[in-house]
C-alpha positions in Angstrom: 12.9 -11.2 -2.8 9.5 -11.4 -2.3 7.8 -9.5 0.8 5.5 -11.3 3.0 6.0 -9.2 6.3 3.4 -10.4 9.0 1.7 -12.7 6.7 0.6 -15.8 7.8 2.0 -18.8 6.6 0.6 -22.7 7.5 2.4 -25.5 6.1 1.8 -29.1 7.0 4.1 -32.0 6.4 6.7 -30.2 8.0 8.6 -33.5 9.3 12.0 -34.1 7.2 14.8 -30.8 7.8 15.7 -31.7 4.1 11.8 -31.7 2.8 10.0 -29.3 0.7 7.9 -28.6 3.8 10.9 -27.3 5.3 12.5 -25.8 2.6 8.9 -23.7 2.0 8.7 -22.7 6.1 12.6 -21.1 5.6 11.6 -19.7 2.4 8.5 -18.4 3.9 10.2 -17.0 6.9 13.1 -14.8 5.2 10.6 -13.2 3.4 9.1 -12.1 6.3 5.9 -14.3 7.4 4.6 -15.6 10.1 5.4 -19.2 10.1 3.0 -22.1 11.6 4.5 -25.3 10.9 2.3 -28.6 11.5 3.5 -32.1 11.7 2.6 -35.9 12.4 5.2 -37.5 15.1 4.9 -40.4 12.5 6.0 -43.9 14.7 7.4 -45.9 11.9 9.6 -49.1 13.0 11.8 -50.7 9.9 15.1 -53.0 10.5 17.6 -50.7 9.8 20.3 -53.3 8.3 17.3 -53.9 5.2 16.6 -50.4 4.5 20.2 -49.4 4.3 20.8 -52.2 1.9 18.0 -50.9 -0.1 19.3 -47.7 -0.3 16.1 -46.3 1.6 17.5 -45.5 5.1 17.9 -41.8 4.9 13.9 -41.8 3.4 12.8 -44.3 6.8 14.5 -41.7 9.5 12.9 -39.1 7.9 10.1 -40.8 8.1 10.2 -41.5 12.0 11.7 -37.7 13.1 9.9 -34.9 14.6 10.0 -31.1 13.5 12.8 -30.5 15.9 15.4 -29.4 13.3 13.2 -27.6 11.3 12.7 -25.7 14.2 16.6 -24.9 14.8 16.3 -23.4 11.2 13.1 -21.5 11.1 14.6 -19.9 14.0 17.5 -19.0 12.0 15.0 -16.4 10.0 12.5 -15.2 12.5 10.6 -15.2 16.1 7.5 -15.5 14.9 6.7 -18.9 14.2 5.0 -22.1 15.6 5.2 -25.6 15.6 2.5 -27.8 16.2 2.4 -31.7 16.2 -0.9 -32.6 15.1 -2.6 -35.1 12.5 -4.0 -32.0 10.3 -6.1 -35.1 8.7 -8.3 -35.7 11.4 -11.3 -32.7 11.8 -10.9 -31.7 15.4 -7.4 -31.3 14.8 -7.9 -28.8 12.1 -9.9 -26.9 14.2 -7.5 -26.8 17.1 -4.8 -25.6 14.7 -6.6 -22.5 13.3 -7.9 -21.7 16.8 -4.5 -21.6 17.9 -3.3 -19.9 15.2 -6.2 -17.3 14.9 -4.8 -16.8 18.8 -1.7 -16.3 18.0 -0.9 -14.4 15.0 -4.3 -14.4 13.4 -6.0 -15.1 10.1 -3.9 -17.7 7.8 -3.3 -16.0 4.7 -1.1 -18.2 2.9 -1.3 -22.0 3.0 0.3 -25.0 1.9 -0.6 -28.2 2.0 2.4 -30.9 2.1 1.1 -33.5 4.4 1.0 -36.7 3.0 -0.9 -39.5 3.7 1.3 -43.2 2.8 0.9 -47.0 3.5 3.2 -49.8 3.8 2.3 -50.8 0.0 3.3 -47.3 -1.4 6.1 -48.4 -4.2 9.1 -46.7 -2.6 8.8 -49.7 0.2 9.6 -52.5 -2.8 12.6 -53.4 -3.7 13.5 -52.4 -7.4 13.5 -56.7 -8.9 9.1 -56.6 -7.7 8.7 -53.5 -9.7 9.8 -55.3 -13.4 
């Protein structure tokens, strides 16, 4: 397995325990970084009786969670982690998150950008008949 010991690892996106923000933070962490997680508390309202019937309901409450379970398995690997909740979109919150970082364990040596940025018109909202 690769060695990272007391590298520092920042990945954003890290909302959905089943994500590939996630599944990069727990990777990241048994090999031995330091793991800074950032997410968006995303506030996302849908009627859950449409969404299941659409199939999309697991996608919506993934949506609408916070990094609370990622947490519970970060912590599975290591101490030496963060979480931060933070648009990493907007400028003043970048800076707040390497300044806390930089604090904390240091200089970010390894980073990976998963945050995503979607609308209420991305496709995954319409059902499959508007797509044809």
């Amino acid at each position: 397995m690769l060695d990272l010991n007391n590298k520092v690892a920042l990945i954003t996106g890290v909302n959905n325990p089943q994500g590939i923000g996630a599944s990069t933070a727990n990777s990241l962490a048994k090999a031995g970084a330091k793991v800074v997680c950032v997410y968006k508390k995303l506030k996302f309202h849908f009627n859950e009786n449409e969404t299941r019937e659409n199939g999309f309901n697991k996608y919506h409450k993934a949506l609408s969670c916070d990094a609370a379970e990622v947490e519970e398995q970060i912590k599975q690997f290591t101490n030496n982690y963060l979480i931060i909740e933070r648009d990493s979109v907007e400028k003043d919150n970048i800076t707040d998150i390497f300044n806390i970082i930089e604090q904390r364990f240091g200089n970010v040596e390894i980073f990976v950008n998963n945050a995503a940025m979607c609308s209420e018109n991305d496709t995954i909202f319409y059902p499959l008949m508007t797509r044809r």
